[in-house]
C-alpha positions in Angstrom: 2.0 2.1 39.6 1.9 5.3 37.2 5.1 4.8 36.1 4.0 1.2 33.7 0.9 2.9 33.1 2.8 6.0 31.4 5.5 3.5 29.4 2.2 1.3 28.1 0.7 4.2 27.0 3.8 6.0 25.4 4.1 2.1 23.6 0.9 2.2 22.4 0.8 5.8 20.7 4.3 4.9 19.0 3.0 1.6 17.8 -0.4 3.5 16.5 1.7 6.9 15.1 4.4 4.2 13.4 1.2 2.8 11.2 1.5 4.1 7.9 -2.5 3.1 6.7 -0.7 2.1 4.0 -1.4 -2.0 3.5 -1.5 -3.9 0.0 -5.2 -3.4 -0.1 -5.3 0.4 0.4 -2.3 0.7 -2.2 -4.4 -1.5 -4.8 -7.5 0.0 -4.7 -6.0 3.4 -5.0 -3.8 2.3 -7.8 -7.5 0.8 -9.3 -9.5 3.9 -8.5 -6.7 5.9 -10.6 -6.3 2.9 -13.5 -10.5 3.8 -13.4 -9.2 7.7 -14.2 -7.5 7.1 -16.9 -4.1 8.2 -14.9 -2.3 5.3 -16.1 0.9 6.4 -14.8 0.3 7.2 -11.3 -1.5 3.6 -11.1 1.8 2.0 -12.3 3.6 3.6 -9.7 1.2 2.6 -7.1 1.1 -1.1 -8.1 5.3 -0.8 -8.2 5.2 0.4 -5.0 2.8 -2.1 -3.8 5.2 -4.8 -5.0 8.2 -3.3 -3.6 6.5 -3.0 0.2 4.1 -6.3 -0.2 6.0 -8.6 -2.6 4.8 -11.7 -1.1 0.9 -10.6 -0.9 -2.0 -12.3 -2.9 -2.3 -8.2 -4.1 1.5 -8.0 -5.4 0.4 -10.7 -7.5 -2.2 -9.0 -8.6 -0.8 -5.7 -8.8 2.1 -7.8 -11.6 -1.0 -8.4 -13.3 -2.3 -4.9 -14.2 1.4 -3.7 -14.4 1.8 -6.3 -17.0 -1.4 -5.4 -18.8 -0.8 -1.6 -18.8 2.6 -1.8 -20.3 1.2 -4.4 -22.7 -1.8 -1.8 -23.6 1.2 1.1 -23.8 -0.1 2.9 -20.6 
């Protein structure tokens, strides 16, 4: 009986350790908060790097957006 209780929890803690807390939301809003700070190009590397790890997201869409508007602006 200890023995599946011991693999279950060794699964769980590598399925929680292997979450990076790094979803297209979180990378948006960061990439926002910093567009907000005027460091232009730290937010263009978050919203490329949200479209690299999330292409098919509602926020990669958006994140092509703001890309597209802060090259446009010369960002």
């Amino acid at each position: 009986m200890k023995r599946p209780i011991m693999i279950l929890t060794m699964f769980a803690a590598l399925m929680i350790g292997g979450c990076s807390g790094e979803n297209a939301k979180e990378i948006f809003e960061t990439a926002q908060l910093e567009e907000l700070q005027k460091n232009h190009a730290h937010a263009k590397e978050l919203y490329r790097k949200l479209i690299q790890k999330h292409p098919e997201s509602a926020y990669a869409a958006k994140a092509r957006e703001k890309l597209d508007a802060l090259n446009r602006a010369g960002q």
